[in-house]
C-alpha positions as CSV (number, residue, x, y, z in Angstrom):
1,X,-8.2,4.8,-13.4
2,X,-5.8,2.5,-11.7
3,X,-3.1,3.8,-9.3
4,X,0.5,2.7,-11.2
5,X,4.1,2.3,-10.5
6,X,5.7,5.4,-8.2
7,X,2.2,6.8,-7.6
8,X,1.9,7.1,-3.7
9,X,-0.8,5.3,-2.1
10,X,-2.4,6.2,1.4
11,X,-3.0,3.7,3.4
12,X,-5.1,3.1,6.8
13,X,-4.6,-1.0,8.3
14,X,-7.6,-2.8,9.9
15,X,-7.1,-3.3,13.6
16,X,-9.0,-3.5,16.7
17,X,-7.3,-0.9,18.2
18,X,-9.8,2.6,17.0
19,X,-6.6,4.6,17.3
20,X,-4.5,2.3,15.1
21,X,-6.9,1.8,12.7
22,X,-7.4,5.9,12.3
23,X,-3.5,6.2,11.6
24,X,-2.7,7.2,8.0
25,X,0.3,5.6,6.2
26,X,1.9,6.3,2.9
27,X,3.7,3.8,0.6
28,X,5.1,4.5,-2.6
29,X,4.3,1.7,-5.8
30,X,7.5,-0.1,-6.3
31,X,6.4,-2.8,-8.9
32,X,3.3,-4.3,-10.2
33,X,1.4,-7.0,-12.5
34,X,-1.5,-8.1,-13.8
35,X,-3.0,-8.9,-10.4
36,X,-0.9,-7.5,-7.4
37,X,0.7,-4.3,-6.8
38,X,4.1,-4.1,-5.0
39,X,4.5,-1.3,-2.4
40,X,7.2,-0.4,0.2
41,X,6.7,-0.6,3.7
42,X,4.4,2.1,5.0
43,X,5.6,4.7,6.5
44,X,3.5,7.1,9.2
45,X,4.8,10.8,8.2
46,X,4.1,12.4,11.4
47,X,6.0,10.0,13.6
48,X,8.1,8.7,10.9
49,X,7.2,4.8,12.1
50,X,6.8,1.7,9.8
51,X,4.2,0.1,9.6
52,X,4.5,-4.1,10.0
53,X,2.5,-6.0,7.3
54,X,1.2,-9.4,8.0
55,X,-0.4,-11.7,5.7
56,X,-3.7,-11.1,4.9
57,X,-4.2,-7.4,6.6
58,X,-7.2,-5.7,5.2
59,X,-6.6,-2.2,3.8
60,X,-8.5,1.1,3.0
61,X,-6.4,2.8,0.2
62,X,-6.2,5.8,-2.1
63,X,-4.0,7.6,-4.4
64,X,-4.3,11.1,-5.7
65,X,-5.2,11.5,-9.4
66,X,-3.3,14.2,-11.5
67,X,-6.3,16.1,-11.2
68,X,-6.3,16.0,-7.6
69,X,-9.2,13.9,-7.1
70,X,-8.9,11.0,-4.2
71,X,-9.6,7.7,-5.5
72,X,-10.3,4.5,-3.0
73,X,-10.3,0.9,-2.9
74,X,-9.8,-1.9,-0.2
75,X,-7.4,-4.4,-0.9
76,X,-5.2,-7.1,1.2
77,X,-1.7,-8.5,1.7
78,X,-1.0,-11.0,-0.4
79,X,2.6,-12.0,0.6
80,X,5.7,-10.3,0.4
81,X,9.1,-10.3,-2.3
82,X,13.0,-9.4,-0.5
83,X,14.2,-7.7,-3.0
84,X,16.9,-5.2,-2.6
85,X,14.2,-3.9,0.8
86,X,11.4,-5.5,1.3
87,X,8.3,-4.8,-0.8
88,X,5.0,-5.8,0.5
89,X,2.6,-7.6,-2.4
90,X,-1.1,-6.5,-2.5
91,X,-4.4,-7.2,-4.2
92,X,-4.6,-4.9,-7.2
93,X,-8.2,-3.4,-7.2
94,X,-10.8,-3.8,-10.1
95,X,-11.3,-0.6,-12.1
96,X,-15.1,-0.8,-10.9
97,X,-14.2,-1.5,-7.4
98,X,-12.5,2.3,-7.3
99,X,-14.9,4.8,-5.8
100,X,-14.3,8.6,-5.0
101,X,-16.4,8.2,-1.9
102,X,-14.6,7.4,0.9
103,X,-14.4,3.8,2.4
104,X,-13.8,4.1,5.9
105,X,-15.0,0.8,6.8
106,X,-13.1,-2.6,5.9
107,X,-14.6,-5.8,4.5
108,X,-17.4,-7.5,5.5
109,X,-19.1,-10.5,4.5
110,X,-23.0,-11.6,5.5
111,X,-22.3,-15.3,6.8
112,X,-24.3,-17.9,9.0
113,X,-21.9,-19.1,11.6
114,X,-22.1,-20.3,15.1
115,X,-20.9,-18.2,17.8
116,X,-20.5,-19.1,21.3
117,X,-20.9,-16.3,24.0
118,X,-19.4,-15.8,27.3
119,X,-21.2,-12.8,29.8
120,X,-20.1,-11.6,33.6
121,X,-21.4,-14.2,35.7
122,X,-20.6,-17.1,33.7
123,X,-23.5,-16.6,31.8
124,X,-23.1,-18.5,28.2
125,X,-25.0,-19.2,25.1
126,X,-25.1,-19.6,21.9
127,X,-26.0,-17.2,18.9
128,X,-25.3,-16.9,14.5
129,X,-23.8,-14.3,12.6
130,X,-25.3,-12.5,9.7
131,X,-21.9,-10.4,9.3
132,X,-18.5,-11.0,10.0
133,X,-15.5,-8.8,9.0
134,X,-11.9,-8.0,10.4
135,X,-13.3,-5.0,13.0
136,X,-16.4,-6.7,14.4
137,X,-19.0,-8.8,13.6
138,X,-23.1,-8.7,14.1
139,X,-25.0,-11.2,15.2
140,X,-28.5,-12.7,16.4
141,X,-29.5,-13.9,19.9
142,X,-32.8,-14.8,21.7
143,X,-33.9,-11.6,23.9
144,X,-33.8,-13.0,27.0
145,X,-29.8,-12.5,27.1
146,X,-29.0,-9.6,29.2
147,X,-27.1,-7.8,26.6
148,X,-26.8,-3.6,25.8
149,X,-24.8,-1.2,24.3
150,X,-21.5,-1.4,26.4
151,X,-21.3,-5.1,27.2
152,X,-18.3,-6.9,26.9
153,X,-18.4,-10.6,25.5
154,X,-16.5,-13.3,25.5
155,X,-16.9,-14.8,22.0
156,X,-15.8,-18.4,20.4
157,X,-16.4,-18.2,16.7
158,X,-16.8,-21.1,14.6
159,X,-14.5,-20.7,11.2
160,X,-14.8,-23.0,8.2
161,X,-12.7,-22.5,5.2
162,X,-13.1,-23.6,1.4
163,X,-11.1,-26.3,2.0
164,X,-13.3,-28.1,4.4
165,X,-11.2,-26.9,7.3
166,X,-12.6,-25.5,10.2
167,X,-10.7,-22.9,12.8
168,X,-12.2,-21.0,15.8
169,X,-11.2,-17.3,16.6
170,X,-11.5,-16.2,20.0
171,X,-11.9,-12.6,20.8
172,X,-13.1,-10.1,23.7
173,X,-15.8,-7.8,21.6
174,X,-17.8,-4.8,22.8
175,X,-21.9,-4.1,22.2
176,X,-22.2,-1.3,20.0
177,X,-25.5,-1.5,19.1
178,X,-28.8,-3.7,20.1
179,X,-31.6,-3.9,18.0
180,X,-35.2,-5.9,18.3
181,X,-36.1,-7.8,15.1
182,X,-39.9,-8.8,14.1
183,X,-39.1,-12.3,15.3
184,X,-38.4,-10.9,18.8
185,X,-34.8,-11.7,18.5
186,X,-32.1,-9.4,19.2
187,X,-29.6,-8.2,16.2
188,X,-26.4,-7.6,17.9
189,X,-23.4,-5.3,16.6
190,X,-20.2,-5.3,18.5
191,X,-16.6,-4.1,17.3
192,X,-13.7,-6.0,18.7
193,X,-12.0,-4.5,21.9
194,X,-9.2,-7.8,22.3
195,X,-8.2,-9.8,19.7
196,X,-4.4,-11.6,18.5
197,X,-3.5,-11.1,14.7
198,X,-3.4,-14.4,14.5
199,X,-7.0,-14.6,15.9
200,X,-8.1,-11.8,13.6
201,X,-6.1,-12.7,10.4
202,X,-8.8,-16.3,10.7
203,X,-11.8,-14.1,10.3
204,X,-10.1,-12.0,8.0
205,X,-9.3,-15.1,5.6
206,X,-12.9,-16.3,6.1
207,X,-14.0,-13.1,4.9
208,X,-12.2,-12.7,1.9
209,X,-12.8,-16.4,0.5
210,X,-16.8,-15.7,1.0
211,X,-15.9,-12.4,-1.2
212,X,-14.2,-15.0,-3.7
213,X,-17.4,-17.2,-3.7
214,X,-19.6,-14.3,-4.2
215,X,-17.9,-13.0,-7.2
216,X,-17.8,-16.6,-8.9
């Protein structure tokens, strides 16, 4: 089933910021086609705040069946259309993508890419993703670094694009999780405690055209 024009969708928008991302929004299907769906802005009902879209925003979604049941997808911004208001152009899920189980995590992607790491006393070094994604990234490190849950970083990640193009993303992250491998290395987790948009919305496009090559 596939949620259709004036169904409401419920939205919650990737961000660093745990509280932000938490917040529920609801946006009502203006429009659609084949491949995108057209919503209105969002709209927080407790507050009664709009949401601001940007390009490329991750989103966990769901819409309410007439039988009641919940029905979820992820799915991104696209662009946007002025029409009479401004409607807000998303990726319009695959019917297999649509679970009943909740998603409350947004995409990730497992990727090999260089990340350069900044600790308190100017301590640096240099480490490789196996995930990357628009809340945090994981990644792998020689021991001998003096990092635990709790630690802050000071990250430089390296960003290539199908195009050939490479960008960088700089961000302040925080350790979640430490874990010791086989190898002896150290598996790092971290969520993202300062990042720009602009910064984010980098990984974020990384992320989705790895999703592209995978599916091809």
């Amino acid at each position: 089933m596939l949620p259709v024009i004036n169904q409401m969708l419920y939205l919650q928008i990737a961000s660093s910021d745990e509280e932000e991302a938490a917040l529920e929004y609801k946006a009502r299907i203006a429009d659609g086609t084949d491949d995108e769906l057209l919503i209105e802005v969002p709209l927080h009902e407790g507050t009664g705040r709009l949401k601001r879209l940007f390009l490329g925003d991750e989103i966990s979604a769901h819409f309410i069946s007439q039988e009641g049941v919940k029905n979820y997808f992820n799915t991104h911004v696209l662009g946007f259309k002025e029409d009479t208001f401004r409607l807000i152009r998303i990726r319009k899920p695959e019917t297999e993508s649509i679970t009943k189980i909740q998603r409350r995590h947004f995409l990730r992607v497992a990727a090999e890419l260089e990340i350069a790491i900044k600790l308190s006393g100017n301590i640096r070094f240099i480490g490789l993703t196996d995930d990357v994604g628009g809340g945090g990234i994981s990644f792998m490190v020689d021991a001998k670094w003096p990092i635990g849950q709790g630690t802050e970083l000071d990250c430089w990640l390296l960003v290539p694009y199908r195009n050939g193009s490479v960008d960088h993303s700089q961000f302040k992250a925080e350790v979640v999780r430490v874990k010791t491998l086989e190898n002896g290395k150290h598996q790092v987790m971290a969520k993202f405690s300062k990042i720009l948009d602009s910064e984010r919305q980098r990984i974020i496009r990384f992320c989705f055209e790895r999703q592209l090559d995978y599916r091809k």
